[in-house]
N, C-alpha and C positions, 0 to 999 in steps of 0.2 A: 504493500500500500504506500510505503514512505517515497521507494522508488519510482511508483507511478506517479506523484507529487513534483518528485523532484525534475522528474521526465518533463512535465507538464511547464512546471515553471520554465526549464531551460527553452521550451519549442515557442512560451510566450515571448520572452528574451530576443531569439534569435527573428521572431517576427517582427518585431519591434523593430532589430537590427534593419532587418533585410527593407523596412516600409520606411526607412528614415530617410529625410532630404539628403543629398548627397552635392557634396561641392566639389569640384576638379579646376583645379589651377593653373591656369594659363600663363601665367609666370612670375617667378619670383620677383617680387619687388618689396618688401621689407623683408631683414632676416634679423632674427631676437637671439644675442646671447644671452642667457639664464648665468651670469656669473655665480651666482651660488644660489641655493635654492631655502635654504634653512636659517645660512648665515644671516644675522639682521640683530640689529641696535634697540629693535621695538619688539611687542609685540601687542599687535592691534587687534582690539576685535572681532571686526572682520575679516582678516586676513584669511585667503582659502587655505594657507599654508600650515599645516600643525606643526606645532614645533613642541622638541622636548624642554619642557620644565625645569629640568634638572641642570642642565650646562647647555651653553654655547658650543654651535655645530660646524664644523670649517669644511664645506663640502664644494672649495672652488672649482672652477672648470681649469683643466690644464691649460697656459696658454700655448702651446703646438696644436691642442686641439679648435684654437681657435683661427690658430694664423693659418690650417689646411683648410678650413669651412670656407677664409675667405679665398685661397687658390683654387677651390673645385667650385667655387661659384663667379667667377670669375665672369663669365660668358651669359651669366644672367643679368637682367635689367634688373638692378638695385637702385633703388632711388635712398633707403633711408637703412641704416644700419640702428635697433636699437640694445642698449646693454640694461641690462634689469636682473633681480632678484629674489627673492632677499634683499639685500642693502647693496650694490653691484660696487660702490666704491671703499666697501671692507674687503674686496679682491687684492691681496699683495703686489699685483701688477697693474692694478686697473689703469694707472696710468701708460705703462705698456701699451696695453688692451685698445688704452683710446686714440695714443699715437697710431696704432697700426691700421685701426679700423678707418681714421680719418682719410687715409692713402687710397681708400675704395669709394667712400661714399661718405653723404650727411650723416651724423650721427646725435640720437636720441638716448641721452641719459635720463634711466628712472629712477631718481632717487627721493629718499624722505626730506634730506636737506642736514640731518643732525651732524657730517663732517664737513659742510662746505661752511667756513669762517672764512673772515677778509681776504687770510693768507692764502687760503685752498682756491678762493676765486679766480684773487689775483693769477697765481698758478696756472687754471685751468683757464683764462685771459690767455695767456703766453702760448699751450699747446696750441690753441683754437688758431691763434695767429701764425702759427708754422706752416698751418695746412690749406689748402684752396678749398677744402668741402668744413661746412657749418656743425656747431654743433649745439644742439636745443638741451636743455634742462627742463627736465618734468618734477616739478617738488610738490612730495603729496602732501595737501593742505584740506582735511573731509572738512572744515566749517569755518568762519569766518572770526565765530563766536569762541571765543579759548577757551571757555568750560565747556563746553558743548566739542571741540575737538579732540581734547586732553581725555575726553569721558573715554572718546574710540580708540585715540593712540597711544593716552597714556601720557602723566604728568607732564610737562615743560618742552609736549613734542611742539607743541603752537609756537612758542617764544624760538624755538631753535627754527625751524621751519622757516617762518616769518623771517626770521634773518637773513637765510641763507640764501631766499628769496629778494630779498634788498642788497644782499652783498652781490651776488650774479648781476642784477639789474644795473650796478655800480659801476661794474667792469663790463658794461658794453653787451652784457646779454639780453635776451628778450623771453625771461623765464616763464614756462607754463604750471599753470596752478591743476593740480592733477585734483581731484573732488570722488570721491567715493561717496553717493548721494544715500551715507543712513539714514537720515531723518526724513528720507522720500518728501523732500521737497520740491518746487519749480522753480527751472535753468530760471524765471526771471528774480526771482526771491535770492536765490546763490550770489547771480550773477550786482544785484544791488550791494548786496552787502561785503563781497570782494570789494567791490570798487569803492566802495567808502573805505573800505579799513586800508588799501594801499594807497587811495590819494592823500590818504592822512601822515602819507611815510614818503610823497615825493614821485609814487609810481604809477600813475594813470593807465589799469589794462583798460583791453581791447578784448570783442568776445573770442578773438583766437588764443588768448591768456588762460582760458578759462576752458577745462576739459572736466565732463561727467560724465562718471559712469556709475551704471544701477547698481545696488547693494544685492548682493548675491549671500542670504544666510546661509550659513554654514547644515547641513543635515535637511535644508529643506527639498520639499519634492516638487515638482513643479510637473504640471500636469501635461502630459505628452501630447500632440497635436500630430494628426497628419496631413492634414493642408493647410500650409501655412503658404500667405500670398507675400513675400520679401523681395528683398532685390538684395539677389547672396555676393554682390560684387561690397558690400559696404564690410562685409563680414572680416575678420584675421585670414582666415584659413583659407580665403579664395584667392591670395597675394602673397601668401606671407610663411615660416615655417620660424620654428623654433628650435636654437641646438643645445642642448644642457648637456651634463655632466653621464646623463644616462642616453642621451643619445636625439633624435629628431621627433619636435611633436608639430601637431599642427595648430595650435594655437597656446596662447601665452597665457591663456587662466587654465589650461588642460595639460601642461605642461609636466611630464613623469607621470603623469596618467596611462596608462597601457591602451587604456579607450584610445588615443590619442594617436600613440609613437606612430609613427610614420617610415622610419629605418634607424640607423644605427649612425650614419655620420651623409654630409651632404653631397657626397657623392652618389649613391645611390640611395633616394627616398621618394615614398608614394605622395602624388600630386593629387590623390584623391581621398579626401575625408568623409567619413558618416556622421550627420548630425543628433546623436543619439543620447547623449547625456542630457543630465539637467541644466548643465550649466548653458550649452546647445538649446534648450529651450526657451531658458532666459534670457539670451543673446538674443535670437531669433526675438520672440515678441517684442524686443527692445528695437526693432528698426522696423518691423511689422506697422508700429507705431508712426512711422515714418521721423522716428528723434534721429537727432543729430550722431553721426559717426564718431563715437567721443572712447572707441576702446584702442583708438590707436593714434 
């Protein structure tokens, strides 16, 4: 009886599998280093990422495995290189990492903000200037309001954040405010009270300043759909692929997910994903919606 159960579940599963939308990639144009997946300075939240409690996890990507990603994709249209994490500039090399990446293409740093001080700006001022391709800063800022931020990230992430945000802006950058939208609020609500709290520091954004994406709880289910009406070119995984420490996924919230992997390094990986997870659901309704393109 257990067995016929189990039978059962599994043929639901693979129905599911086999009726899900399906996207195929017509060519790379972002590719996302995962610098470490665990490593990280916070721990927020929301974060999809579980980490152990107990101690700090140093699970960086080699850098050879980075400088081959960028050789065997060489011949692809890359428009935008980004580096993310975990905390992507607790990487031993990341300055390496971003010299080299800059030699190929733009690059998109995703970081919280909590090591970038005057000096690191400055710094990272100087790399930016060596290289003919740009490099953008994403610093993740969920609320305007510093009790209301500090609740998701955790004490004195607002005041460092904040900073590192004004110090970039100092040095000539034009930094994006990254927003994890917990409080399911509206882009015009967010977007007010950003722009009071940096004109008050000297930094007038713009709505390209300002990046949200929907709060994705942790354990929640989100109810499966098979007709979904989108436009899957807005999507990660119809441009884009990810390479981490365990190998290629196709998208950046799914990332060591085995739903996911796509191959083992970028020479050879699948161009075609299944839209079948939860997280895949929530994606999708969120452009279904026809909202702004704000997970990359």
């Amino acid at each position: 009886m257990q067995n016929t159960k189990i039978q059962g579940q599994n043929n639901t599963a693979k129905e599911k599998f086999m009726s899900a939308p399906q996207v195929e990639m017509k060519e790379l144009n972002n590719l996302f280093f995962e610098l470490c997946y665990r490593a990280c300075n916070l721990k927020c939240k929301h974060c999809y990422i579980e980490k152990n409690p107990y101690k700090q996890e140093k699970d960086f990507i080699p850098l050879d495995k980075i400088k081959n990603a960028l050789l065997q994709t060489r011949g692809e249209n890359l428009n935008s290189i980004y580096l993310t994490g975990g905390e992507p500039l607790m990487h031993p090399d990341f300055n390496s990492i971003l010299r080299m990446c800059l030699k190929f293409s733009n690059v998109t740093v995703m970081s919280n903000g909590l090591m970038i001080n005057d000096k690191k700006a400055r710094f990272l001022r100087k790399i930016d200037d060596e290289n003919n391709f740009e490099t953008i800063y994403r610093i993740s800022l969920d609320h305007y309001d510093e009790l209301k931020n500090d609740e998701i990230r955790g004490r004195g992430s607002f005041r460092k954040a904040l900073g590192a945000i004004l110090n970039l802006a100092k040095y000539e950058f034009n930094p994006i405010i990254s927003v994890c939208n917990y409080f399911c609020e509206t882009r015009e609500e967010l977007f007010k009270g950003f722009y009071e709290l940096f004109k008050k520091h000297g930094f007038e954004i713009e709505d390209i300043n300002l990046k949200i994406m929907p709060y994705f709880e942790k354990g929640a289910k989100e109810e499966y759909i098979e007709d979904f009406d989108f436009d899957k070119t807005k999507l990660d995984c119809f441009n884009s692929r990810v390479l981490s420490i365990n190998g290629v996924y196709s998208c950046p919230a799914l990332s060591n997910d085995f739903r996911a992997r796509a191959g083992s390094d970028m020479s050879n990986y699948s161009r075609k994903t299944f839209l079948d997870t939860e997280k895949c659901t929530k994606c999708i309704k969120h452009f279904s919606k026809n909202q702004v393109n704000d997970f990359c």
